[in-house]
GULUM-902839 format. One record per residue (C-alpha): residue number from 0; chain; z, x, y. Coordinates in pm, 1 decimal. Each point is the difference from the previous one (the first is absolute). Layout:
% residues N
- nr_kette_zz_xx_yy
- NUM_A_Z_X_Y
...
//
This chain:
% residues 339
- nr_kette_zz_xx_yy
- 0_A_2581.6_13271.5_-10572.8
- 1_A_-28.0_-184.0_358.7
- 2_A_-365.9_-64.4_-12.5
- 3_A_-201.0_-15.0_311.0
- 4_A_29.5_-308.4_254.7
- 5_A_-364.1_-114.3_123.0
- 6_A_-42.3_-56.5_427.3
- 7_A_-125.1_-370.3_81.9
- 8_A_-73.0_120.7_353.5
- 9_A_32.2_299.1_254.1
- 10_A_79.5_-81.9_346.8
- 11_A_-64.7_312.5_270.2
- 12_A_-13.2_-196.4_317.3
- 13_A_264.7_218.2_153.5
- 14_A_-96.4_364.3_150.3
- 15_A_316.6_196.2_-72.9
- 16_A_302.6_-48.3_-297.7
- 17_A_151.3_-310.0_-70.0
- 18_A_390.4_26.7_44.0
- 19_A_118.4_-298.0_-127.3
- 20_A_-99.3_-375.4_-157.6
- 21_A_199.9_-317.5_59.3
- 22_A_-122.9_-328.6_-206.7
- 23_A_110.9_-325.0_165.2
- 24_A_233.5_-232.3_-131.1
- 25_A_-251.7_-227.9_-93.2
- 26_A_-192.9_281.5_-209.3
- 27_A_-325.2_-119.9_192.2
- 28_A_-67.0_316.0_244.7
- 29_A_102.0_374.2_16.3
- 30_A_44.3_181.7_255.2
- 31_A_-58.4_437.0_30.6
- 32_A_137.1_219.6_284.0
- 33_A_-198.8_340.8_22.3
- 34_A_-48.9_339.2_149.7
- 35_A_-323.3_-94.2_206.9
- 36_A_315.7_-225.4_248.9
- 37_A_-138.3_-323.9_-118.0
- 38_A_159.7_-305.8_-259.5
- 39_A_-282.4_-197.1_-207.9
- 40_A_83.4_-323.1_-176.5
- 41_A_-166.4_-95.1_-341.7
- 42_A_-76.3_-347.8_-183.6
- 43_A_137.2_59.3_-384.3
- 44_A_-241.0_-270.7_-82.3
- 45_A_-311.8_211.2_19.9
- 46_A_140.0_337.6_129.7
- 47_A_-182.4_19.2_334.5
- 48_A_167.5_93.6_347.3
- 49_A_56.1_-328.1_262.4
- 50_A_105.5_194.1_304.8
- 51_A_58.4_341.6_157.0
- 52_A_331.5_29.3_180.2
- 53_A_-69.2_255.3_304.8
- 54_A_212.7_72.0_252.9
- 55_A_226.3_320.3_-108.1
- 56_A_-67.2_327.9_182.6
- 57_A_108.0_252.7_-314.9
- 58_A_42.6_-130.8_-413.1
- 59_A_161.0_-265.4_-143.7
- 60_A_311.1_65.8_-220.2
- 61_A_40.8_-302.4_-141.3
- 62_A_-27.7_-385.4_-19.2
- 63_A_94.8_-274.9_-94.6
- 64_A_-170.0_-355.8_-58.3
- 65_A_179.7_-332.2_9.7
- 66_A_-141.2_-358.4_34.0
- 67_A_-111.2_-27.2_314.7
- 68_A_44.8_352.5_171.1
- 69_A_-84.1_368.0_-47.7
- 70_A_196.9_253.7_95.7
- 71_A_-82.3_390.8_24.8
- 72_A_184.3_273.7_114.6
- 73_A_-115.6_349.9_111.9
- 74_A_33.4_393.2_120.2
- 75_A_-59.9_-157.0_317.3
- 76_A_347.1_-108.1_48.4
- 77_A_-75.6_-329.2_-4.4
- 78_A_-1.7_-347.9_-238.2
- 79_A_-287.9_-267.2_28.4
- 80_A_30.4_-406.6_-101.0
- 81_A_-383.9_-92.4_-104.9
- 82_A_-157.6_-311.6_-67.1
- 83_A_-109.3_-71.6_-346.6
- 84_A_-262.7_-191.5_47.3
- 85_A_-131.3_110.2_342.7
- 86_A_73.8_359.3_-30.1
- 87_A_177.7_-12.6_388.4
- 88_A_305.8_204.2_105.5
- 89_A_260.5_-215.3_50.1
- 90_A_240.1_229.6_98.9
- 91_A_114.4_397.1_86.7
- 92_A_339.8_118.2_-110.7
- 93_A_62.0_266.3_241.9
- 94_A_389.8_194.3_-35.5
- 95_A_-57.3_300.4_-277.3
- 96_A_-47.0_364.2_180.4
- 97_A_-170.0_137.3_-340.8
- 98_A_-222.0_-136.7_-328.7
- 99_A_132.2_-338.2_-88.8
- 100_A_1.1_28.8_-415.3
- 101_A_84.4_-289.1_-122.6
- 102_A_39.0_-374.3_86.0
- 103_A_177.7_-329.8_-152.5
- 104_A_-54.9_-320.0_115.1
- 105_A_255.0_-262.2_-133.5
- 106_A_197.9_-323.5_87.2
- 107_A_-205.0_12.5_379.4
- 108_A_117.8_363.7_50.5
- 109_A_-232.2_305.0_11.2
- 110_A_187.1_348.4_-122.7
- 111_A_-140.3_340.4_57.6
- 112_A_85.8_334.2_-73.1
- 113_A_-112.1_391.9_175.7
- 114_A_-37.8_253.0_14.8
- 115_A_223.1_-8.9_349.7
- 116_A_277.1_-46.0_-231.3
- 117_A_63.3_-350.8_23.5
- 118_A_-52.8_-356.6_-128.7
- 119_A_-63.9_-288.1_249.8
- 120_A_65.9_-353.1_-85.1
- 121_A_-322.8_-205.5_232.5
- 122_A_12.0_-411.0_29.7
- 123_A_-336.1_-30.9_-150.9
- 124_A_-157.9_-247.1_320.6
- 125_A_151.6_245.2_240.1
- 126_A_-89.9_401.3_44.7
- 127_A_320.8_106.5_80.2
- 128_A_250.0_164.0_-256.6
- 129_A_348.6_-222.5_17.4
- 130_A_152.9_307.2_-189.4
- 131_A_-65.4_367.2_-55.2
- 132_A_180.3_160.8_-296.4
- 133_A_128.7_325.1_82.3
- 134_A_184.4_328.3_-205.7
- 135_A_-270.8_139.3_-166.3
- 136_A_-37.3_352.8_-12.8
- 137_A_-312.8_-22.7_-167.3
- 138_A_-344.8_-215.3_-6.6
- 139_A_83.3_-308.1_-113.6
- 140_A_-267.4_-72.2_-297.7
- 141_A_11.2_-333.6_-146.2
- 142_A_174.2_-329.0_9.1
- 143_A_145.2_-286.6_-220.3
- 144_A_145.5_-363.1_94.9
- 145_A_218.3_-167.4_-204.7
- 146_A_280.6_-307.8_-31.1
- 147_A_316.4_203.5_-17.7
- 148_A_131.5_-122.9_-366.7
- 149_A_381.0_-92.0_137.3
- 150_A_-189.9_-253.7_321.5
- 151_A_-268.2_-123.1_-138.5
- 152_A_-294.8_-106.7_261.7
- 153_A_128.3_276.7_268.6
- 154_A_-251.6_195.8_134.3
- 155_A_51.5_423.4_-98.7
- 156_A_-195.3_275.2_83.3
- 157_A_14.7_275.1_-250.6
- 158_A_-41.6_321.1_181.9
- 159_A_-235.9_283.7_-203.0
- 160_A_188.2_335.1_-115.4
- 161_A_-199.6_125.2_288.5
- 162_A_-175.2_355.3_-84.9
- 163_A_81.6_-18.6_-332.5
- 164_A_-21.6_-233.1_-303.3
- 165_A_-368.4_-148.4_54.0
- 166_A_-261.4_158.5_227.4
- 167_A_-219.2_307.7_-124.1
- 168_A_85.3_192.4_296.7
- 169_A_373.8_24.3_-37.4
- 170_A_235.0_237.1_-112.6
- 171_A_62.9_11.5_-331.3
- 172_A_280.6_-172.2_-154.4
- 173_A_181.5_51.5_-285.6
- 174_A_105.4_-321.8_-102.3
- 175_A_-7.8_-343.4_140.6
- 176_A_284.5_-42.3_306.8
- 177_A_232.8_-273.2_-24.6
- 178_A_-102.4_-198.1_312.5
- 179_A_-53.1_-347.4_-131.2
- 180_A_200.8_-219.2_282.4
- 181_A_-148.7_-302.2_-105.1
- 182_A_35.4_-28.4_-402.4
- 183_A_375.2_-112.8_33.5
- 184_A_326.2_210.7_-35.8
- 185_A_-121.5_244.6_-296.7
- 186_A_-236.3_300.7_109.7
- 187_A_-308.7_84.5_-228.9
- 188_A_114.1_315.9_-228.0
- 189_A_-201.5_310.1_99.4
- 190_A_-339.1_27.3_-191.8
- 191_A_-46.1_369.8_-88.5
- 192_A_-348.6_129.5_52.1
- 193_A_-114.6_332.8_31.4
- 194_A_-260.1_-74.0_271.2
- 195_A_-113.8_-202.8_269.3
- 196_A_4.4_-392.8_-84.7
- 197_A_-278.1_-150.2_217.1
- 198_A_95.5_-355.3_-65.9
- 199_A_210.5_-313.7_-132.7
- 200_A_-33.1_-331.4_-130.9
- 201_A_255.7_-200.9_-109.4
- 202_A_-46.6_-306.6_-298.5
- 203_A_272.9_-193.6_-120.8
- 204_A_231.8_255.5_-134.2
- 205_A_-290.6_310.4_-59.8
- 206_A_-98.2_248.1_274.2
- 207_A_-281.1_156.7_13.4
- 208_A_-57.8_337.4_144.8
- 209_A_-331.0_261.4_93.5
- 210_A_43.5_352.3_53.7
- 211_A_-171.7_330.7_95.4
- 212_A_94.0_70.2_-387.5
- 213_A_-325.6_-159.5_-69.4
- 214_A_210.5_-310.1_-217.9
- 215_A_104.1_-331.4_8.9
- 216_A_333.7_-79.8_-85.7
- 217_A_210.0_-321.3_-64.5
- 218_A_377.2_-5.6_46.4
- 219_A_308.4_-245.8_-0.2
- 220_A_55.5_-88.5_345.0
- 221_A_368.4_-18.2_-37.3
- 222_A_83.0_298.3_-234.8
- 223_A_-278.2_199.7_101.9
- 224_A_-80.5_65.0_-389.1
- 225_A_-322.8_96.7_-83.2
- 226_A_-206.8_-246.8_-199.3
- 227_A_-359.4_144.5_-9.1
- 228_A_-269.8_256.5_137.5
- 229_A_-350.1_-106.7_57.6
- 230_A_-202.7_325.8_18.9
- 231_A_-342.5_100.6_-18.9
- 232_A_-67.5_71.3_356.4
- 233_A_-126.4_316.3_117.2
- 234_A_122.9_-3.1_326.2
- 235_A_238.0_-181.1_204.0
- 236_A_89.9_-397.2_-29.5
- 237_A_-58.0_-121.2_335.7
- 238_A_-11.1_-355.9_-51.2
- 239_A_149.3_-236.5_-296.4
- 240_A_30.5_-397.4_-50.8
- 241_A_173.6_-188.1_-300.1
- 242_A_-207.8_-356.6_-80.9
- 243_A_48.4_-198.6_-309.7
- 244_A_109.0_289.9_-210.9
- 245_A_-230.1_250.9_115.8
- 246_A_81.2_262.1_203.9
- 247_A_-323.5_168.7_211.0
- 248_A_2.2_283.2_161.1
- 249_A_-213.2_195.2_227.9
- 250_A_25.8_355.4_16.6
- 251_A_-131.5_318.4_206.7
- 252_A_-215.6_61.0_-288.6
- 253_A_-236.2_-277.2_147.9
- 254_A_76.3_-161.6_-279.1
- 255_A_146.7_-396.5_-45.6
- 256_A_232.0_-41.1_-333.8
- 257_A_146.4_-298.3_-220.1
- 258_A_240.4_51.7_-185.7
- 259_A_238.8_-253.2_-241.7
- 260_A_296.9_-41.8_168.3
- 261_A_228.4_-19.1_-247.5
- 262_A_-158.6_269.0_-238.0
- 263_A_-123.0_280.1_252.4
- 264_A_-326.2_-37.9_-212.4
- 265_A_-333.5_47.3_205.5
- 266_A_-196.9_-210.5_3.4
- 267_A_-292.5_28.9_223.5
- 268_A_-142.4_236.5_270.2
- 269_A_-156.2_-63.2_282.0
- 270_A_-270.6_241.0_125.9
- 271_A_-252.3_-16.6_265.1
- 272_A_207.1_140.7_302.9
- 273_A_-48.1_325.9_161.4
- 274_A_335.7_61.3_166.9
- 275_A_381.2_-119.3_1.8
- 276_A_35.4_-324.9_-102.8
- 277_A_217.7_-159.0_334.4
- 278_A_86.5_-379.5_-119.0
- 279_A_-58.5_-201.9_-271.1
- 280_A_-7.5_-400.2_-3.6
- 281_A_-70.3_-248.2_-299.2
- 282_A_-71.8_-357.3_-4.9
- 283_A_-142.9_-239.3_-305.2
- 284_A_-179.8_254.4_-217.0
- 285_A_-65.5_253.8_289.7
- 286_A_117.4_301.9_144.9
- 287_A_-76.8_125.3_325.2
- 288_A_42.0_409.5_69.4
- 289_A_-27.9_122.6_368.1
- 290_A_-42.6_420.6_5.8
- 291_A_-32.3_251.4_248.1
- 292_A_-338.3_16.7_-76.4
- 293_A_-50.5_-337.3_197.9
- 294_A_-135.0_-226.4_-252.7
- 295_A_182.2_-361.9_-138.7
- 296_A_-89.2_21.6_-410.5
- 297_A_57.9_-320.7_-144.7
- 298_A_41.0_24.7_-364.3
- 299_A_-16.7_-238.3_-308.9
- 300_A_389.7_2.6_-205.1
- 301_A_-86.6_-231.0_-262.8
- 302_A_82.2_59.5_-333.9
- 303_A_385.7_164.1_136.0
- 304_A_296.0_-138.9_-120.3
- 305_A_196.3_-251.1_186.8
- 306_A_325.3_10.7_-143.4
- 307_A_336.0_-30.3_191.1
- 308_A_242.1_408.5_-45.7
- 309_A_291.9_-99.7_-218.9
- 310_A_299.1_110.2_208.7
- 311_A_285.0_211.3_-154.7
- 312_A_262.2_-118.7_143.2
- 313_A_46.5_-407.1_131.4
- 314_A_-179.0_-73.8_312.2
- 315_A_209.5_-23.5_318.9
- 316_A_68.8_-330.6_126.5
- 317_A_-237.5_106.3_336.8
- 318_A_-185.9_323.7_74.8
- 319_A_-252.5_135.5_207.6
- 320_A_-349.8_-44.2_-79.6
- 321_A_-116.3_280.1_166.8
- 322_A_156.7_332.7_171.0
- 323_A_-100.7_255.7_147.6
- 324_A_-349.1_-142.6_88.1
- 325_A_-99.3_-271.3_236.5
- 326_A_-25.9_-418.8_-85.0
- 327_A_-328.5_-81.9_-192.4
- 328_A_-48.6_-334.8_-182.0
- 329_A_-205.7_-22.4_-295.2
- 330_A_-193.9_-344.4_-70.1
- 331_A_-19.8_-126.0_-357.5
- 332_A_-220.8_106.0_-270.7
- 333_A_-319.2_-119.1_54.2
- 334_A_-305.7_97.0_-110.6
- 335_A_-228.5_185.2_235.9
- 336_A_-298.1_63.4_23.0
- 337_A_-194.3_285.6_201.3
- 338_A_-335.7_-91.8_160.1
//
């Protein structure tokens, strides 16, 4: 069962771990934040790296990749606007006191989150934060922007369960809190789990969960039942993403995983990294793996089935496509084909 996924091409450009991979909207370049305090962005055509973003003075936490911009965010306090085709800084976000963790860049607005214990709303063309989010006690880990359900179009910044749902270095929780201010008047049930969930998605009516219990699990948004376990790994999930009725995982086993979505049958494995598995990305027939080891693995996922999860309850008239983990557009499926 889950027989072993072949590697179309192994990128180690960078000189430290690879935190995190962003793909851009249009699918056409990726873009890898790492250890070593540079961002590197990558053709999907042929796999090979078109520019080296320098410029932070410690590592890169995370980034994201839209159309025409980069963005990157660091332990150095700071956030960075690149050029994607000339690899120039186009601007310094300068405001956090501690390790910026996560950014969000959406409807012309740049959100960030620290380890200072706030989240800062920037004006993308301007380096100065029109609003800092304060009341934390804790590190605030992650971010999410939605359309409230009851105004549709108005901008809302869903703040992260800071130190506790979704980063590998907080507490431990023992269920999921109710602090959802943005999915209307009705609070998401708690979601028992004996240890630390790592992270979230959200599809149609079906979250998705990864924990330090070395599983997968899928769950009813709304009534927080539990619907199915995807296990297999031998260490922590640290990284999961649902696409066309797959859901792959990465794990600290080193090891990438697909699974049927609406089965919890394995269905492939991915081997070939040496460490944690950070972020996982997948366009036409590929998927891309970033690990601490510092190596981009691109891997052939042909032969998977593509079919949609059959809901068990009737889809909600709108819901979030993703929570608990930052915007990232996936382009249609294409073929592709590594050089």
């Amino acid at each position: 069962m889950g027989g072993g996924g072949s590697s179309l091409r192994v990128c180690a450009d960078h000189r430290g771990g690879i935190n995190w991979l962003s793909l851009s909207p249009d699918g056409q370049r990726l873009l890898t934040g790492s250890e070593d305090g540079t961002a590197r962005l990558w053709s999907t055509a042929d796999g090979r790296c078109c520019a080296l973003l320098q410029g932070h003075e410690s590592y890169v936490t995370f980034c994201q990749l839209e159309e025409e911009a980069a963005f990157t965010c660091s332990a150095d306090c700071t956030i960075r606007r690149w050029d994607v085709l000339t690899g120039q800084c186009l601007q310094v976000y300068r405001g956090h006191t501690s390790i910026v963790n996560r950014i969000l860049v959406a409807n012309n607005q740049l959100f960030s989150s620290s380890y200072d214990r706030t989240a800062r709303v920037w004006t993308v063309d301007e380096g100065q934060a029109s609003l800092e989010l304060r009341g934390h006690r804790n590190c605030v880990l992650t971010l999410a922007y939605s359309s409230p359900w009851e105004v549709p179009g108005t901008p809302c910044l869903e703040e992260a369960v800071a130190g506790g749902v979704v980063s590998p270095r907080g507490p431990k929780p023992s269920a999921l809190p109710g602090a959802w201010p943005c999915l209307g008047p009705r609070q998401l049930p708690p979601f028992p789990s004996s240890d630390l969930l790592l992270l979230l998605q959200l599809v149609d009516r079906l979250l998705y969960s990864g924990s330090a219990d070395r599983t997968a699990k899928c769950w009813l948004a709304h009534e927080g039942e539990h619907v199915c376990t995807f296990p297999a790994h031998r260490h922590s999930v640290s990284t999961l993403k649902y696409h066309a009725g797959t859901l792959f995982t990465g794990s600290g086993d080193a090891c990438a995983r697909a699974f049927d979505a609406q089965s919890g049958a394995l269905q492939r494995v991915f081997r070939g990294h040496s460490f944690v598995i950070n972020c996982l990305q997948v366009h036409g027939q590929v998927l891309y793996t970033v690990s601490h080891d510092g190596t981009l693995r691109l891997w052939d996922m042909r032969g998977l089935r593509a079919l949609p999860p059959t809901p068990r309850r009737p889809a909600a008239k709108r819901s979030l496509s993703r929570l608990f983990s930052n915007k990232v557009a996936c382009a249609p499926d294409t073929p592709l084909q590594a050089a």
